[in-house]
Wavefront OBJ file of the C-alpha trace (Angstrom):
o trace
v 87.904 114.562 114.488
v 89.722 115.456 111.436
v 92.560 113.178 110.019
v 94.976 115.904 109.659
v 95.374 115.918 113.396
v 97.727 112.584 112.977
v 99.208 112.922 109.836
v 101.941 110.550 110.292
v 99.600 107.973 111.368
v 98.952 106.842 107.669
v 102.359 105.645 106.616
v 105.243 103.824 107.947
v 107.529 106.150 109.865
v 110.936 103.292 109.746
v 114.156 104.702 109.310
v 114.496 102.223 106.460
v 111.501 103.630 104.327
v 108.752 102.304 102.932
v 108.347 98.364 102.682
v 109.774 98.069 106.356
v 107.943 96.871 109.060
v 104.655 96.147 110.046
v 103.068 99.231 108.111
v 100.834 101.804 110.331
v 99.413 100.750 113.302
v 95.990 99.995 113.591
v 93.491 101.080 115.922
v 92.496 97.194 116.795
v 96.380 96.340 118.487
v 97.513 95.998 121.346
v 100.878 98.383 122.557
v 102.765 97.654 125.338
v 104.176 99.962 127.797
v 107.655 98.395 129.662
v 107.538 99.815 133.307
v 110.698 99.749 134.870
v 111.776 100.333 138.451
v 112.495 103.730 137.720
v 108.991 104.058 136.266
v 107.081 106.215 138.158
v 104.189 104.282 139.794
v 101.457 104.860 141.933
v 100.475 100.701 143.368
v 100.313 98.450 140.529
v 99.652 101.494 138.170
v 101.555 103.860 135.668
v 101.653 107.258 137.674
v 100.460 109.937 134.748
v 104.001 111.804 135.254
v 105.596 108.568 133.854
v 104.682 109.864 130.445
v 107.157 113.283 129.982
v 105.860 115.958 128.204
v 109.164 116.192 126.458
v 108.799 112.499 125.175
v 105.041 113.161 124.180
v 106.407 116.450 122.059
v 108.762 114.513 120.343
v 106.826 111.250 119.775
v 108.937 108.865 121.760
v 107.227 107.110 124.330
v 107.831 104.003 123.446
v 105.505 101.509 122.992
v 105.959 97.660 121.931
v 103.249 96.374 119.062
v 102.012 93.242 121.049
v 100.803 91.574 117.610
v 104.005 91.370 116.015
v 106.661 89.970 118.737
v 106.989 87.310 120.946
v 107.904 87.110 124.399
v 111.359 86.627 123.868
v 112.359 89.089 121.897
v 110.668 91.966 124.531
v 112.589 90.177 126.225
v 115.928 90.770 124.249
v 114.838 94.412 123.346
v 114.022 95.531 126.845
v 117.818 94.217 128.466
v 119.953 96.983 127.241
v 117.636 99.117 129.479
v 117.939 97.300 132.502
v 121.179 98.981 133.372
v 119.820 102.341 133.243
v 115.818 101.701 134.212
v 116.028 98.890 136.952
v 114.717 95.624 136.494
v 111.150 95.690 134.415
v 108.555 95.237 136.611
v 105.464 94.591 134.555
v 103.820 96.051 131.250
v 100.477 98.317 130.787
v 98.915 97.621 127.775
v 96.493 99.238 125.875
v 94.467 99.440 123.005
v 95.459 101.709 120.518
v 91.749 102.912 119.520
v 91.150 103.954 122.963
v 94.954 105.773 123.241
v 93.002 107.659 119.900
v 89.953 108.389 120.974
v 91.377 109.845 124.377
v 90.551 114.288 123.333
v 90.348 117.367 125.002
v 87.829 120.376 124.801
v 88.771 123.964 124.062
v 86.161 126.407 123.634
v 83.358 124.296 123.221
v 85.295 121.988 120.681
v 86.657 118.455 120.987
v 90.030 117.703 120.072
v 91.694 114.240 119.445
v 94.965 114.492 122.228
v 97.338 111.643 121.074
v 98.755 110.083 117.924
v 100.303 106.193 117.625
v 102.648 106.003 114.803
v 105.019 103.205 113.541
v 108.025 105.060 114.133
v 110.868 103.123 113.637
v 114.745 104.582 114.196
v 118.154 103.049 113.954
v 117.875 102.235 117.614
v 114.675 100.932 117.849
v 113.465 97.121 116.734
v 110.667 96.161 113.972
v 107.700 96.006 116.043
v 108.315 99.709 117.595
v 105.596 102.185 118.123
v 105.481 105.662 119.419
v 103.340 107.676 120.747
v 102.793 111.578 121.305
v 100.651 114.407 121.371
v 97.898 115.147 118.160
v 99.736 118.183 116.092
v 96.486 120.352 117.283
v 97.854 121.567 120.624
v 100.352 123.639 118.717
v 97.572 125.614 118.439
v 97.089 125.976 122.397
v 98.459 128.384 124.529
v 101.397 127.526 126.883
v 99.235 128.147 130.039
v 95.792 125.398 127.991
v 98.822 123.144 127.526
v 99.517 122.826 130.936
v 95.692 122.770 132.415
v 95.136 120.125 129.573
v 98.233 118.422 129.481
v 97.983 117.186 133.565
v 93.949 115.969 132.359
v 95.430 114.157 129.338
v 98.495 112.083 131.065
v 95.831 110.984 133.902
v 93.228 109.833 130.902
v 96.378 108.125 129.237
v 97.659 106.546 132.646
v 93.867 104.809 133.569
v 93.951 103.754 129.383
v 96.609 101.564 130.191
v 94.962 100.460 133.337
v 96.642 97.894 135.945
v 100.299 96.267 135.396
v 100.598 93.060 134.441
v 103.257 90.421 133.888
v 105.396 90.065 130.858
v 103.879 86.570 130.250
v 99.908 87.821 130.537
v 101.244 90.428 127.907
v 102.093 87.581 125.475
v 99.733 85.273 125.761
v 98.145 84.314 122.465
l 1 2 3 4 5 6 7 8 9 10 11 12 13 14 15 16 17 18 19 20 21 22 23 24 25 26 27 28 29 30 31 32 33 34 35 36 37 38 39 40 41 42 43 44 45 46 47 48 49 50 51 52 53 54 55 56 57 58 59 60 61 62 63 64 65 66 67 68 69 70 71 72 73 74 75 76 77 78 79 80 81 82 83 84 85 86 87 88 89 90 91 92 93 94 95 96 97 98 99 100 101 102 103 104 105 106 107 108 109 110 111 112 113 114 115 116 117 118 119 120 121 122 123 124 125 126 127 128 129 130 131 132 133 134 135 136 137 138 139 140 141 142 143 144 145 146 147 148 149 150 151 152 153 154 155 156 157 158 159 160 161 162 163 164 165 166 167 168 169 170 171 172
């Protein structure tokens, strides 16, 4: 898979600049996904239409770097939401190497699907990630991007696997 397909992934994407937070994120962490009441869910499981292709395009699902906050201050950066999302109901967590490796095929050739970036804005706190879709399917056509689009939010929904609390998320 060629590098150019993340781009972004090499340098620190804070509003700040460079020197600001925890530099790129590395395939070895651990991201966080908060699931909400409003989160769509199918059991104890992120439904693959809880990540929005308009969030993916954009790079802004939102993803907490497990490595580099505590438990209280998810805590603190997840209450602002509560009005709007419902109370949080668990976290799916993942490994960011396997987010990476997730691809697609298109005549004959694999591509890598998603990108992890340390994207930090105004809004967002220090140990922010985001994640979207590789810069490769600009290449696709709108009806691939639909056929492989459904494939790659059910890969990225089983990635992050079952729910679980907000203190089996922090433990050490």
């Amino acid at each position: 898979m060629a590098a150019l397909e993340c781009p972004e992934e090499a340098a620190t994407q804070h509003y700040l600049g460079a020197g600001y937070g925890f530099g790129p994120v590395q395939s070895s962490e651990q991201v966080a996904f908060a699931v909400f009441e409003t989160t769509e869910r199918d059991g104890n499981r992120v439904k693959a239409t809880a990540f929005q292709t308009k969030q993916l395009k954009r790079h802004e699902v939102s993803l907490a770097r497990i490595n580099y906050m505590n438990i209280v201050e998810f805590e603190s950066e997840m209450r602002p939401l509560l009005t709007t999302q419902g109370p949080l109901v668990g976290i799916a967590r993942a490994q960011v190497g396997k987010i990476r490796a997730l691809d697609y095929n298109v005549n004959g050739t694999s591509e890598r699907a998603f990108c992890v970036t340390d994207k930090v804005t105004a809004l967002d706190f220090n140990a922010h990630a985001a994640l979207g879709y590789s810069e490769n399917q600009e290449a696709l056509t709108a009806k691939q991007k639909s056929k492989i689009r459904a494939a790659l939010h059910a890969d990225l929904a089983d990635t992050f696997g079952d729910l679980i609390s907000i203190e089996e998320a922090f433990k050490s």
